[in-house]
C-alpha positions as CSV (number, residue, x, y, z in Angstrom):
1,X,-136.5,-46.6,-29.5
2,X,-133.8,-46.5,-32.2
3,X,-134.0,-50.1,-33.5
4,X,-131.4,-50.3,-35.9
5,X,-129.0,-48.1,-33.5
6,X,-129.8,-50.6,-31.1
7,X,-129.3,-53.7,-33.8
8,X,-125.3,-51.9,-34.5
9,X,-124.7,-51.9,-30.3
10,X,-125.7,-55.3,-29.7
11,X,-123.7,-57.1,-33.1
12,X,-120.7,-54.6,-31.9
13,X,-120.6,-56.2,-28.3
14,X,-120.8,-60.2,-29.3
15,X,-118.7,-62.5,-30.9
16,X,-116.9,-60.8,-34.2
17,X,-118.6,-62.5,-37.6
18,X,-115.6,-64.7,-39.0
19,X,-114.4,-63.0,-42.1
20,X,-115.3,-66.2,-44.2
21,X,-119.2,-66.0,-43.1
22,X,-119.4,-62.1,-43.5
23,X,-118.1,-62.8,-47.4
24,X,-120.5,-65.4,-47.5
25,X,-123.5,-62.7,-45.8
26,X,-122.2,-60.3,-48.9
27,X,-122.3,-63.0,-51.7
28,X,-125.8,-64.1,-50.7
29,X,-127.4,-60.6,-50.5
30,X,-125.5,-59.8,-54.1
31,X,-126.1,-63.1,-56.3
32,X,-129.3,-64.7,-54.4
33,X,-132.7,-63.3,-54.5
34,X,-134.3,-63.0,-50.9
35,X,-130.4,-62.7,-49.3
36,X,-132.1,-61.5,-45.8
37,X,-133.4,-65.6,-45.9
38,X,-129.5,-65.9,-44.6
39,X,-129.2,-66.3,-40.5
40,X,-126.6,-63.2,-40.5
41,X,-124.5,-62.2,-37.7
42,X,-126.4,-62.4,-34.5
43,X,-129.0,-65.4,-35.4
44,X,-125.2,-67.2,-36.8
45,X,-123.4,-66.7,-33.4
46,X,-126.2,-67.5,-31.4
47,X,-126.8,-70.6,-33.3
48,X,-123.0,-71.7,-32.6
49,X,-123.5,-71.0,-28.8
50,X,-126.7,-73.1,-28.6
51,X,-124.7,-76.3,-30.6
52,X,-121.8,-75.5,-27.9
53,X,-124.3,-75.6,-25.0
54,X,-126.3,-78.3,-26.3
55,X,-123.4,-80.7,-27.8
56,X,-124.9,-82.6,-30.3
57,X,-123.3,-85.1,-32.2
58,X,-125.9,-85.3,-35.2
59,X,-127.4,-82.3,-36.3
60,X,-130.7,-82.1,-39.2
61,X,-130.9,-78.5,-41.0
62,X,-134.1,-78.3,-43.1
63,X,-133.3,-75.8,-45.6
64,X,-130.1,-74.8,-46.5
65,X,-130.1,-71.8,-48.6
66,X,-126.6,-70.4,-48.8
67,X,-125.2,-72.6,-46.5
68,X,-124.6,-69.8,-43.7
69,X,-126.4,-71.1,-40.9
70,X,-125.1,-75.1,-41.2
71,X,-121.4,-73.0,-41.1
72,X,-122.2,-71.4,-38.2
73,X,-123.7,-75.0,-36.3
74,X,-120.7,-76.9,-37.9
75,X,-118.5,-74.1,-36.1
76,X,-120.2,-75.1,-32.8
77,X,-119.4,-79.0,-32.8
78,X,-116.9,-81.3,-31.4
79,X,-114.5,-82.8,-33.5
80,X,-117.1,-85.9,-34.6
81,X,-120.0,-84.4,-34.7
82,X,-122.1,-83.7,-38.4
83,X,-124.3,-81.0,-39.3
84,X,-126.7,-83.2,-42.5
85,X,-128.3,-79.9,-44.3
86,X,-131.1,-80.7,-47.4
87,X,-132.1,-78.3,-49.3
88,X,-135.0,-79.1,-51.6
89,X,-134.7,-76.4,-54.2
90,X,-131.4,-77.8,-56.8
91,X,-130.7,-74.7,-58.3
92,X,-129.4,-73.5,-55.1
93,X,-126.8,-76.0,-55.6
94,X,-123.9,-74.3,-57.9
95,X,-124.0,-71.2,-55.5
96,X,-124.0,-73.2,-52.0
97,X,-121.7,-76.3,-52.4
98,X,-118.4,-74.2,-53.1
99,X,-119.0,-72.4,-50.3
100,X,-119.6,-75.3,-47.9
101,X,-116.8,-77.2,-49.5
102,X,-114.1,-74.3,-49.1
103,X,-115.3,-73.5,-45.5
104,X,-113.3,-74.5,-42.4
105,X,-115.6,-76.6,-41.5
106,X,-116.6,-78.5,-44.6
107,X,-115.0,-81.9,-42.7
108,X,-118.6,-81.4,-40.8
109,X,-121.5,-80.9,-42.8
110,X,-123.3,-83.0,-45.2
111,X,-125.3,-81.3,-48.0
112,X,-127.7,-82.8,-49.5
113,X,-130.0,-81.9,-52.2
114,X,-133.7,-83.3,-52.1
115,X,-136.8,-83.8,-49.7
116,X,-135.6,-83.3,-46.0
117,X,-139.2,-84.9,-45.2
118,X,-139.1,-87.9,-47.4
119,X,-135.3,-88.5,-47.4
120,X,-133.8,-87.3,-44.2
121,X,-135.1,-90.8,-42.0
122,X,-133.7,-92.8,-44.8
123,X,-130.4,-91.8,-43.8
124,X,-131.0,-94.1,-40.2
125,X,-129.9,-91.3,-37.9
126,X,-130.8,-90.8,-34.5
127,X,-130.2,-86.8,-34.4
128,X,-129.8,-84.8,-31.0
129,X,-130.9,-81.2,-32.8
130,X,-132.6,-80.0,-35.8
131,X,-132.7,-76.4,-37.3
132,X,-136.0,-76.2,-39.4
133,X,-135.7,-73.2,-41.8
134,X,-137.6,-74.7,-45.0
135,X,-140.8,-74.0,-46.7
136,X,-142.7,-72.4,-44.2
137,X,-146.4,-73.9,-46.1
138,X,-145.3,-77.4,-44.4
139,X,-143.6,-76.5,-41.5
140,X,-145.9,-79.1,-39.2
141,X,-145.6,-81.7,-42.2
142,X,-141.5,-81.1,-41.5
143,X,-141.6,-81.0,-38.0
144,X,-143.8,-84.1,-37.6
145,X,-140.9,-85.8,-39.3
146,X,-138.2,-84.4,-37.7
147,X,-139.5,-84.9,-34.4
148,X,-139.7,-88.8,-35.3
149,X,-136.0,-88.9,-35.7
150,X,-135.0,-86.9,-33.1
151,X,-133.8,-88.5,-29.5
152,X,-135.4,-87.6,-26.6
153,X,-134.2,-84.5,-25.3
154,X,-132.9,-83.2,-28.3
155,X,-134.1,-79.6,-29.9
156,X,-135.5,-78.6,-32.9
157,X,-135.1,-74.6,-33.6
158,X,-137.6,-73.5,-35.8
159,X,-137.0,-70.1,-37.5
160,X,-138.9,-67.4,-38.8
161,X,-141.9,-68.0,-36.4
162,X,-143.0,-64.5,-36.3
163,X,-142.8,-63.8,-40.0
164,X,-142.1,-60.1,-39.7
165,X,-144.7,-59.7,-37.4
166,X,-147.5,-61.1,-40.1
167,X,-148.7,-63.6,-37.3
168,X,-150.8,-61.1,-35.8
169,X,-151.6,-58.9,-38.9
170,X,-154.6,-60.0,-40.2
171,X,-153.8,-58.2,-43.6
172,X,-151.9,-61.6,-44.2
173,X,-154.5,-63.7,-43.6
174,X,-155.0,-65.3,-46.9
175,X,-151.2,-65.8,-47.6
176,X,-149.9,-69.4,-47.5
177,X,-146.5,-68.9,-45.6
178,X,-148.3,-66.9,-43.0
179,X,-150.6,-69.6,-42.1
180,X,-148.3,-72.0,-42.2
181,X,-146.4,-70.4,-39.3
182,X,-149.2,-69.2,-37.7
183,X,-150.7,-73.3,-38.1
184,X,-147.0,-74.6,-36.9
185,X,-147.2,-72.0,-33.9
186,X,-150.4,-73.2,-33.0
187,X,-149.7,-76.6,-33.5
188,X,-146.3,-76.6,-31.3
189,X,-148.2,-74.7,-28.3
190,X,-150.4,-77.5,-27.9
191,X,-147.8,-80.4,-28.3
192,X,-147.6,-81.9,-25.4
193,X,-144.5,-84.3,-26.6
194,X,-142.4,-80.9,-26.1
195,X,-141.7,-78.0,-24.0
196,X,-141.4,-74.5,-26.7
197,X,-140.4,-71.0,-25.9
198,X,-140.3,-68.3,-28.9
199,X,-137.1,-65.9,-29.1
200,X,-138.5,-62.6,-30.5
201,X,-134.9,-62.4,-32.3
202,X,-134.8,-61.3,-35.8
203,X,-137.6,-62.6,-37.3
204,X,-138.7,-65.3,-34.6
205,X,-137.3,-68.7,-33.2
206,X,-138.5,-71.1,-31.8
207,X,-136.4,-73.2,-29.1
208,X,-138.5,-77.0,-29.2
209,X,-137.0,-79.8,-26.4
210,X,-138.8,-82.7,-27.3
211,X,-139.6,-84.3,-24.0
């Protein structure tokens, strides 16, 4: 099968990528180490559909990066709703917050720099979704917290779940991020608080209702 032919059909028959978030896609892969870390076209749109169908009015992002994927949630909400996005690593800052700030939808997204796990309940929010995309070493340490704060009902999407296919290569057994997804996978299939299903899209997500 011709994957990447296949990739080009399916992102040519979906929603267009705004302009502003394909500049965005660019500047990230140019200026940022690790660009690919950005959601992209397909994972973006799919993200704004889910927020559409799930209506949220509070929305948690664990790991902001470039700030493509909070975009792309923000795009998805009503009028009052928030996307609140941390991201722990400060020298993401200079590159991110222009771009948030000068997007259509900066009215709707909080960025915050610092702890999502330590600071995010201080904020005394009830949230209706999450988007975990973080360090993948404490993925259950973040979702243990974010499932605290998160109504009943409400979603957590966890990304990157199948980490390029190194869940089931034991050549990665002794590296950190790959046990930490395979521990969160683990952990989340035996949860009984919440009902999971994996996407094999991209490189894995996770759909989480919490019961």
């Amino acid at each position: 099968m011709n994957v990447e032919g296949l990739e080009d059909y399916v992102l040519q028959h979906i929603e267009p990528e705004p302009d502003y978030l394909y500049r965005l896609y660019r500047a990230t892969n140019i200026y940022l180490l690790h660009g690919r870390m950005a959601s992209g076209h397909l994972q973006g749109r799919l993200l704004k559909m889910l927020v559409q169908m799930i209506k949220p009015k509070r929305i948690l992002e664990v790991g902001t990066f470039s700030g493509y994927s909070a975009i792309c949630m923000a795009e998805g909400l009503d009028e009052e709703g928030k996307v609140y996005t941390f991201e722990i690593n400060d020298e993401q800052e200079d590159f991110t917050r222009p771009w948030i700030e000068n997007s259509p939808v900066s009215d709707k997204i909080e960025f915050i720099i610092g702890d999502a796990i330590s600071e995010a309940p201080k904020l005394g929010i009830t949230f209706d979704m999450a988007f975990i995309d973080g360090d993948k070493r404490t993925y259950v340490e973040t979702y243990e917290a974010v499932l605290a704060i998160l109504r009943s009902g409400g979603f957590i999407l966890a990304d990157n779940t199948l980490w390029d296919g190194h869940v089931i290569d034991p050549a990665y057994d002794h590296d950190q991020q790959t046990t930490g997804i395979r521990r969160f996978n683990d952990y989340v299939a035996q949860d009984d608080r919440v009902e999971p299903v994996i996407l094999p899209l991209r490189d894995g997500l996770t759909i989480i209702r919490k019961k």
